[in-house]
N, CA, C and O atoms as a printed pandas DataFrame, in Angstrom:
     atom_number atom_name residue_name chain_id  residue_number  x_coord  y_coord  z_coord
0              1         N          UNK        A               1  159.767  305.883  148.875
1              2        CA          UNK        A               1  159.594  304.788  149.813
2              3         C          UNK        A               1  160.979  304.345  150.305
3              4         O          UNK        A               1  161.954  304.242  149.561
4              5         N          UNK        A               2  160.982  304.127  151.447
5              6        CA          UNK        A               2  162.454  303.411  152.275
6              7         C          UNK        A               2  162.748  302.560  151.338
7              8         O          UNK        A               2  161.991  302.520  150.367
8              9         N          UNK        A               3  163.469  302.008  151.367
9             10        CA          UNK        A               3  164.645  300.907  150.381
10            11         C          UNK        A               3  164.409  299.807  151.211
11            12         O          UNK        A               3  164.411  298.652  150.785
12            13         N          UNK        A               4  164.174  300.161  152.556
13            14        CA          UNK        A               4  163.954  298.956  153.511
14            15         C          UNK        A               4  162.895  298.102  153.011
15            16         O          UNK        A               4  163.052  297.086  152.334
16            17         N          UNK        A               5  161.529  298.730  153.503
17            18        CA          UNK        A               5  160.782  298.970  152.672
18            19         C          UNK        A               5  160.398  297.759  151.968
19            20         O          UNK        A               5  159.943  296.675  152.333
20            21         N          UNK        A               6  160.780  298.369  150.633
21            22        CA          UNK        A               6  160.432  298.294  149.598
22            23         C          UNK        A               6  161.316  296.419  149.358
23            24         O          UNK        A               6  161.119  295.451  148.622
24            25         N          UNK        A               7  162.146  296.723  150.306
25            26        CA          UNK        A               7  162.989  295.185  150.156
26            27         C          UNK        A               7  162.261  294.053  150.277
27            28         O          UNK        A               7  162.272  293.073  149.531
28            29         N          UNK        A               8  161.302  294.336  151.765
29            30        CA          UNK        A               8  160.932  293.428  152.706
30            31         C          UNK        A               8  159.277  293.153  151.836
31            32         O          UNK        A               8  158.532  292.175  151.776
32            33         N          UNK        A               9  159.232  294.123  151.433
33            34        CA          UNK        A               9  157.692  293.719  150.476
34            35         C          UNK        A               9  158.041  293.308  149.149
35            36         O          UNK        A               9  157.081  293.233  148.382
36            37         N          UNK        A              10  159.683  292.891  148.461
37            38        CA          UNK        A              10  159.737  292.542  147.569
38            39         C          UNK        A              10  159.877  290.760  147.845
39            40         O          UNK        A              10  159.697  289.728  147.197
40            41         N          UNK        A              11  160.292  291.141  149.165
41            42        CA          UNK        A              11  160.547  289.629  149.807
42            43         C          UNK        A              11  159.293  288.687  149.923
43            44         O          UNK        A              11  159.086  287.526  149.571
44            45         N          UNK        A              12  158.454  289.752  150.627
45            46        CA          UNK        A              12  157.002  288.833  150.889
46            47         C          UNK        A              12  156.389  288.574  149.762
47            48         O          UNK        A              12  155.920  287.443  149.627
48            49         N          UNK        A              13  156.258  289.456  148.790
49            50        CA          UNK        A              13  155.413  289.464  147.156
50            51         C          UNK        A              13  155.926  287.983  146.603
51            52         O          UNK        A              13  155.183  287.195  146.018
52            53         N          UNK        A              14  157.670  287.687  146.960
53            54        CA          UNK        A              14  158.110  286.498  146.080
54            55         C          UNK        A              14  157.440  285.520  147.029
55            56         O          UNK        A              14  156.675  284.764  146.431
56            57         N          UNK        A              15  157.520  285.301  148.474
57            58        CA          UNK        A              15  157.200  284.354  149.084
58            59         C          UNK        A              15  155.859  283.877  148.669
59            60         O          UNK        A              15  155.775  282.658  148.523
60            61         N          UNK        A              16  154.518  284.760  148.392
61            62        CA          UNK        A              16  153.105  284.536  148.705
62            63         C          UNK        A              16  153.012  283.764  147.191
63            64         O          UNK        A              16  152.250  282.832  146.932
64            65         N          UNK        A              17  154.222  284.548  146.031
65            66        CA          UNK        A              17  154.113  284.008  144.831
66            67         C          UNK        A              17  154.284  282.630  144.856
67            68         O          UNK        A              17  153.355  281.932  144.450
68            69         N          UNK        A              18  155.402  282.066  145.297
69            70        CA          UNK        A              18  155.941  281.161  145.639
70            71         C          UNK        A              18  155.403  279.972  146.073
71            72         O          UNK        A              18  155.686  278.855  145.641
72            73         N          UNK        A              19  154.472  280.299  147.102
73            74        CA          UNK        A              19  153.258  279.368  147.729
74            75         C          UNK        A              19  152.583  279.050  146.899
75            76         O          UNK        A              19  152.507  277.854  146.618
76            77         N          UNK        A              20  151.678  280.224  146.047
77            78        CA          UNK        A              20  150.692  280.046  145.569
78            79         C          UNK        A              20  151.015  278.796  144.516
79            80         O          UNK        A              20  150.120  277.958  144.405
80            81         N          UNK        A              21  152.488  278.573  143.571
81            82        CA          UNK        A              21  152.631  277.636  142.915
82            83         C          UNK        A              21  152.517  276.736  143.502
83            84         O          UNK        A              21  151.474  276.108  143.324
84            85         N          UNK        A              22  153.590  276.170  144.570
85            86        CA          UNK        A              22  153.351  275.106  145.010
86            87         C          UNK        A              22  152.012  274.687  145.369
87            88         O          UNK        A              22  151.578  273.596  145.000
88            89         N          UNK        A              23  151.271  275.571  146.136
89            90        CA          UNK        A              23  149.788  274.578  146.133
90            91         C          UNK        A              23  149.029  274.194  144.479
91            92         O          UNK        A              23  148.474  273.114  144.276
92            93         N          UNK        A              24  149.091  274.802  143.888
93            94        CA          UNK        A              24  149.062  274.939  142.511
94            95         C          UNK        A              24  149.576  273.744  142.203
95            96         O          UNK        A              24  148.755  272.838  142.063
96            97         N          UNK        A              25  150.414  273.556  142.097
97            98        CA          UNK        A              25  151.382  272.257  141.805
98            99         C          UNK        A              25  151.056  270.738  142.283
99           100         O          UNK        A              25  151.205  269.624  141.781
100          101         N          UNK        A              26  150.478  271.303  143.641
101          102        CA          UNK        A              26  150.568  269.976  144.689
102          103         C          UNK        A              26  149.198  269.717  144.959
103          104         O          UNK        A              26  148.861  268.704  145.571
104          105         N          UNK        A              27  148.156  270.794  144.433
105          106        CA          UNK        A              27  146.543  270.334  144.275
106          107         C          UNK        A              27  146.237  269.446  142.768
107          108         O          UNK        A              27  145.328  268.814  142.230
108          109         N          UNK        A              28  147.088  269.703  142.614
109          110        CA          UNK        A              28  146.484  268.753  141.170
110          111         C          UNK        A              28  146.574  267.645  140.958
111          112         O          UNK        A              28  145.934  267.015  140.115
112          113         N          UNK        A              29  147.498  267.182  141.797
113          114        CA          UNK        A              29  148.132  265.724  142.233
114          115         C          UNK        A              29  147.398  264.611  142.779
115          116         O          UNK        A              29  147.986  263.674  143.318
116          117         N          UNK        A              30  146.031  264.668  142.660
117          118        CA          UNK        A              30  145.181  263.706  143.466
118          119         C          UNK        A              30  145.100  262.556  143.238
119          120         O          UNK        A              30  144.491  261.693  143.870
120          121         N          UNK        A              31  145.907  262.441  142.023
121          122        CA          UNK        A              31  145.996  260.532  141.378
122          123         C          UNK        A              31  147.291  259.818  141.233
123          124         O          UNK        A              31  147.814  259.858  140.119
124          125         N          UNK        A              32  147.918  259.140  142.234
125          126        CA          UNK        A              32  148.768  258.558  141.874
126          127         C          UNK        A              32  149.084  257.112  141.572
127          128         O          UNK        A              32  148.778  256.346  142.486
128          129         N          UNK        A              33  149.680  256.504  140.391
129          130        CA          UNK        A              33  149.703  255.355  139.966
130          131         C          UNK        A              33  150.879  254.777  139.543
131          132         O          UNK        A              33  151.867  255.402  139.157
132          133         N          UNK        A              34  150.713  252.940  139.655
133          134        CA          UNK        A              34  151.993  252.457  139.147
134          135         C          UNK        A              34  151.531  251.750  138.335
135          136         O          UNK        A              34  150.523  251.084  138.569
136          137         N          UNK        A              35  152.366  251.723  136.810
137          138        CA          UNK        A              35  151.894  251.385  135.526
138          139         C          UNK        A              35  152.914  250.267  134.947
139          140         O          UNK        A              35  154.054  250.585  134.610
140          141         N          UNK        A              36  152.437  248.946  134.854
141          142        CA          UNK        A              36  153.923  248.321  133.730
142          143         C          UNK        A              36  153.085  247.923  132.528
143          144         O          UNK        A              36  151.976  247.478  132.231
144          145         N          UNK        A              37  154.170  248.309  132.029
145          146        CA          UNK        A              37  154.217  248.023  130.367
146          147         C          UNK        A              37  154.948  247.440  130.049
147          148         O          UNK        A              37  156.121  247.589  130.391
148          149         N          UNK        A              38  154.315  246.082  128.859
149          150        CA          UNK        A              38  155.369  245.095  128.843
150          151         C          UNK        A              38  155.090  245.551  126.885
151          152         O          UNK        A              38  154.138  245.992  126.241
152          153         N          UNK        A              39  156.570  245.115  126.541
153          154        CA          UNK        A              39  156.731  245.654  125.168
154          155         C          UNK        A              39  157.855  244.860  124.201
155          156         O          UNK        A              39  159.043  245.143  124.355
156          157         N          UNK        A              40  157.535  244.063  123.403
157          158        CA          UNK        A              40  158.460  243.148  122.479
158          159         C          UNK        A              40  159.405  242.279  124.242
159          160         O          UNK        A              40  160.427  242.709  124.776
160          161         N          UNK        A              41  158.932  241.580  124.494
161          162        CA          UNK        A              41  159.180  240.935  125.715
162          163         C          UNK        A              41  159.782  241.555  127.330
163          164         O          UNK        A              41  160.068  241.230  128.482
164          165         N          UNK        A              42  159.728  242.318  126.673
165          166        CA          UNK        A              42  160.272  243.488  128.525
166          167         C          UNK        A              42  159.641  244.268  129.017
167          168         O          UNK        A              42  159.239  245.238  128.375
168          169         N          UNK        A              43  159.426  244.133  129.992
169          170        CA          UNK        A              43  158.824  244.725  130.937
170          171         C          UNK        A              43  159.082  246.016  131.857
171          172         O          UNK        A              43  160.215  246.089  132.335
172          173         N          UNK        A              44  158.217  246.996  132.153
173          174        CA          UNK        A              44  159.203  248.598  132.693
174          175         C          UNK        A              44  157.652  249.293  133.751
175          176         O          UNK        A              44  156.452  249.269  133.474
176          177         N          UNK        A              45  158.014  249.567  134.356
177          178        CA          UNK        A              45  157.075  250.226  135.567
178          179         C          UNK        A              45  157.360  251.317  135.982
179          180         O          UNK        A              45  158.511  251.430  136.403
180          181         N          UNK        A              46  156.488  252.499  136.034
181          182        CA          UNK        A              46  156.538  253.707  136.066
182          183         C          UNK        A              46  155.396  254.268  137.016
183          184         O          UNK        A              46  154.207  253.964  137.116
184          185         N          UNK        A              47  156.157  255.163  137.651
185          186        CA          UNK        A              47  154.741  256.230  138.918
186          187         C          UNK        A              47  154.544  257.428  137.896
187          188         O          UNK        A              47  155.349  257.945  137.122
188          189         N          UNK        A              48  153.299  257.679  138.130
189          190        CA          UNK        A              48  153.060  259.108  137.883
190          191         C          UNK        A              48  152.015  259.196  138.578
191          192         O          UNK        A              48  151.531  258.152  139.013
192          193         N          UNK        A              49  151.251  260.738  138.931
193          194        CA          UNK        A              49  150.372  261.242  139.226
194          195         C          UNK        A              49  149.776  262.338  138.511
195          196         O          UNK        A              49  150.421  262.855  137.599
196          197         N          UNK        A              50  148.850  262.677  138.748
197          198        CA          UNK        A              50  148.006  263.455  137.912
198          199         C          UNK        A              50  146.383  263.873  138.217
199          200         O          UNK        A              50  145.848  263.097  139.009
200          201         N          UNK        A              51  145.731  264.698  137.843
201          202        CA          UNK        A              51  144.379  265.057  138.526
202          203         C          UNK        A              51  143.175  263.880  138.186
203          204         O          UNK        A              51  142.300  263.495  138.961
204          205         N          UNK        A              52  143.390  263.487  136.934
205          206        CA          UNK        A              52  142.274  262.107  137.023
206          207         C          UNK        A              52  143.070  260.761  137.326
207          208         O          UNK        A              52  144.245  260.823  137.687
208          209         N          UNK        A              53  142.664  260.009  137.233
209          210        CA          UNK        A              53  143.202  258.396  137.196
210          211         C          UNK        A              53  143.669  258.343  135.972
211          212         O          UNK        A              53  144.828  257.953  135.827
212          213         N          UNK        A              54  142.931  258.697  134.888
213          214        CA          UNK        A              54  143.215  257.998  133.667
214          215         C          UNK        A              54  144.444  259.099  133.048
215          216         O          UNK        A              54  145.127  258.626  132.139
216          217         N          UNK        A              55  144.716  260.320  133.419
217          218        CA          UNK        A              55  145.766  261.204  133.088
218          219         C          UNK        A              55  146.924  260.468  133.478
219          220         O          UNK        A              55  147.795  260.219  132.644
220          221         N          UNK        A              56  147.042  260.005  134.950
221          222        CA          UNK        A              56  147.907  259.541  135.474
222          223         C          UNK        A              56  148.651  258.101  134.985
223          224         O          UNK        A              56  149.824  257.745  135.097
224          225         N          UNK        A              57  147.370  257.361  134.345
225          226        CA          UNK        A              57  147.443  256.125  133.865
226          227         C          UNK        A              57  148.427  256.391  132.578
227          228         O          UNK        A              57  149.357  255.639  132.289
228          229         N          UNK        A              58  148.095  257.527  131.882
229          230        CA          UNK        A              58  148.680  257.893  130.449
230          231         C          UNK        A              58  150.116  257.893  130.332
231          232         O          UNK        A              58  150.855  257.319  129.532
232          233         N          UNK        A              59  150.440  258.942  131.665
233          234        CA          UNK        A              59  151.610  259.828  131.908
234          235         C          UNK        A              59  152.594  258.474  132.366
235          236         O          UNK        A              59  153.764  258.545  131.992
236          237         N          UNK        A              60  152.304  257.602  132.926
237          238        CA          UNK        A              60  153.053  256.584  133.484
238          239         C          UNK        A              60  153.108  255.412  132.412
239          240         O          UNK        A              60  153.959  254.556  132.654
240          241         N          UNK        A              61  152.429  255.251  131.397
241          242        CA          UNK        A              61  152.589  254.494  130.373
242          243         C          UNK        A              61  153.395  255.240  129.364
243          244         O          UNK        A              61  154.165  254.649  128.607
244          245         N          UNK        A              62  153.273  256.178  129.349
245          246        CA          UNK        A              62  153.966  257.360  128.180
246          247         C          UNK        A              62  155.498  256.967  128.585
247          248         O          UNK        A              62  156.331  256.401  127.877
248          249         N          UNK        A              63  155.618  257.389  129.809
249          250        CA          UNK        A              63  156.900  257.106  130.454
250          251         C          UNK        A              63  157.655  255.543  130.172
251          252         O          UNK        A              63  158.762  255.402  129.653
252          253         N          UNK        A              64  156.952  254.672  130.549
253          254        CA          UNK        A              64  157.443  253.548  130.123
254          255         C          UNK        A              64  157.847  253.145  128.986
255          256         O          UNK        A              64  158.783  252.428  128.630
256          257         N          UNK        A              65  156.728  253.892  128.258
257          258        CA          UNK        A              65  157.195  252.812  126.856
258          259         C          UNK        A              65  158.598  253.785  126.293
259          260         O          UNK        A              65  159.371  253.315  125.458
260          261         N          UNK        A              66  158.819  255.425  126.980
261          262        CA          UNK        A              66  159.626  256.103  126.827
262          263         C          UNK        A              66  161.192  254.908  126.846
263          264         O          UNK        A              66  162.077  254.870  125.991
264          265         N          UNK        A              67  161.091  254.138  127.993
265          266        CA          UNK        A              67  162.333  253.142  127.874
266          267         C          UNK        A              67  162.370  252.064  126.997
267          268         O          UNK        A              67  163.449  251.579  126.654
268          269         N          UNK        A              68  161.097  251.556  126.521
269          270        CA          UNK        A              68  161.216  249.994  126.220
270          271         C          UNK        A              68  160.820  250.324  124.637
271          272         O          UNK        A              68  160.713  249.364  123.874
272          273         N          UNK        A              69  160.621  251.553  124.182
273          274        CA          UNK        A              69  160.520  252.069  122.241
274          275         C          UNK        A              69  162.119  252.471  122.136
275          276         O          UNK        A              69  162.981  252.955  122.869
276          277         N          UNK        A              70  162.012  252.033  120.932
277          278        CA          UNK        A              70  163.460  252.933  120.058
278          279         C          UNK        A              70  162.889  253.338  118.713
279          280         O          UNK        A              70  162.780  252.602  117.731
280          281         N          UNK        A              71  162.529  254.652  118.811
281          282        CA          UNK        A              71  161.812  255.476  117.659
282          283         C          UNK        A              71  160.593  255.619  117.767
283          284         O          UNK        A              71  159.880  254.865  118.429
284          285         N          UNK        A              72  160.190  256.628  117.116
285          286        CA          UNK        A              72  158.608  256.861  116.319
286          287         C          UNK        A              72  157.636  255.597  116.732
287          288         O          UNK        A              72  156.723  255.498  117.552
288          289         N          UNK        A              73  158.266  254.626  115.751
289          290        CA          UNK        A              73  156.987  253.676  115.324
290          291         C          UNK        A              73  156.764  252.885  116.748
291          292         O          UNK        A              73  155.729  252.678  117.381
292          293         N          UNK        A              74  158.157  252.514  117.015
293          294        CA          UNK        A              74  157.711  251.455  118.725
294          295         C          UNK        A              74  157.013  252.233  119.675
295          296         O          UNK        A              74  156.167  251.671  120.370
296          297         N          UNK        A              75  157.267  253.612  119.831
297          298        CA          UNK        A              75  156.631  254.073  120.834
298          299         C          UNK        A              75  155.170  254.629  120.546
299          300         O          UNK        A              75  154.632  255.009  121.585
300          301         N          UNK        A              76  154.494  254.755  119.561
301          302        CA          UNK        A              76  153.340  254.749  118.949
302          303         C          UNK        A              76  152.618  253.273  119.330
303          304         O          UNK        A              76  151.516  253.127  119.858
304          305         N          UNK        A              77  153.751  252.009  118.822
305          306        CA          UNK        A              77  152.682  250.582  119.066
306          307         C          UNK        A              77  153.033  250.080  120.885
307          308         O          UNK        A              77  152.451  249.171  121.476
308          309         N          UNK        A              78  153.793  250.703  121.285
309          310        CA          UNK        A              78  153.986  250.547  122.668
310          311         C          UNK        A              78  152.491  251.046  123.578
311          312         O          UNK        A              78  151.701  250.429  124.292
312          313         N          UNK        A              79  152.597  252.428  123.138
313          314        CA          UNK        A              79  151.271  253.050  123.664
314          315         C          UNK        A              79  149.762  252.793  123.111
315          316         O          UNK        A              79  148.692  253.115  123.626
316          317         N          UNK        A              80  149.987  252.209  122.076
317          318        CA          UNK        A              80  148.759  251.173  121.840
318          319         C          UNK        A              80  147.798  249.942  122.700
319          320         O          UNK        A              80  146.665  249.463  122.737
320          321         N          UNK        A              81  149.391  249.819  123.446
321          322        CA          UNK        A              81  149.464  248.109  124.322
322          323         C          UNK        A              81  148.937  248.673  125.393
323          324         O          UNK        A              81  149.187  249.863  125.584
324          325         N          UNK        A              82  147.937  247.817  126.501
325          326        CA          UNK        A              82  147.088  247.692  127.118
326          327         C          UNK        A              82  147.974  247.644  127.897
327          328         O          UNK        A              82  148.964  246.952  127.661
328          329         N          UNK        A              83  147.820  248.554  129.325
329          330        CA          UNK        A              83  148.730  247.895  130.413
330          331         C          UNK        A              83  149.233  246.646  131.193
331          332         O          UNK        A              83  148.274  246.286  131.877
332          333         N          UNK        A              84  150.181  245.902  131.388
333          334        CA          UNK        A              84  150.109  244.673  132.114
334          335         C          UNK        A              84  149.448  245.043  133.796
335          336         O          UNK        A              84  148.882  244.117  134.377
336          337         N          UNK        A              85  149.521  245.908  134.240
337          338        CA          UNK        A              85  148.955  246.151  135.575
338          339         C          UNK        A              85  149.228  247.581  135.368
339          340         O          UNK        A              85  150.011  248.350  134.810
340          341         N          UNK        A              86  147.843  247.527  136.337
341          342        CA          UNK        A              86  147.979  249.152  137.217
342          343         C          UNK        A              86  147.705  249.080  138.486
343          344         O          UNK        A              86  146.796  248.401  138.963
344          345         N          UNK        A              87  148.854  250.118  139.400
345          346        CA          UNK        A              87  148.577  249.569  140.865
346          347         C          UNK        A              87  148.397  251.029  141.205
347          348         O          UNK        A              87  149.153  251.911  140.798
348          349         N          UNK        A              88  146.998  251.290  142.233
349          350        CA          UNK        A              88  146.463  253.146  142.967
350          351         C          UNK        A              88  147.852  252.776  143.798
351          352         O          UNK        A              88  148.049  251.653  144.262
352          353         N          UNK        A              89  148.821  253.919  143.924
353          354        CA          UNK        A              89  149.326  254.380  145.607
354          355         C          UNK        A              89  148.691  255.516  145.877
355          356         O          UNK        A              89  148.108  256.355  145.190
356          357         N          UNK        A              90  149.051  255.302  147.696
357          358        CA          UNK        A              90  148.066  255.859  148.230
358          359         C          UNK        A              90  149.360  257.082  148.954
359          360         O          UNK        A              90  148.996  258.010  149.676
């Protein structure tokens, strides 16, 4: 096979690959949310998105209490705590 070829279909093979993640990536995304978590008196707000609501709800509390725990145990009773708000963006 030409070298040419074989270039230009190594080119397109990465491109179609390429796509296919990103939609991959960017279909799953149908939930996006803003989450605060308030924790031993402070407060921290986080976006995430995710394919359900309540994934998204997780991922953005996970995140938060990621700032407002120091160790194991806080971030275990952090993620215990009920959100102070959750806001859909659209």
């Amino acid at each position: 096979m030409n070298p040419r070829k074989l270039a230009l279909l190594a080119v397109a093979g990465f491109l179609l690959l390429a796509g296919v993640m990103t939609w991959m990536m960017l279909s799953g995304r149908r939930h996006r949310v803003e989450v605060c978590m308030e924790y031993r008196g402070r407060t921290v707000c986080r976006t995430a998105a995710g394919p359900t609501r309540e994934e998204a709800v997780r991922t953005a509390a996970d995140n938060a209490c990621a700032l407002l725990a120091s160790g194991m145990t806080d971030s275990m009773q952090c993620g215990r705590t009920p959100p102070a708000s959750v806001r859909d963006i659209e």
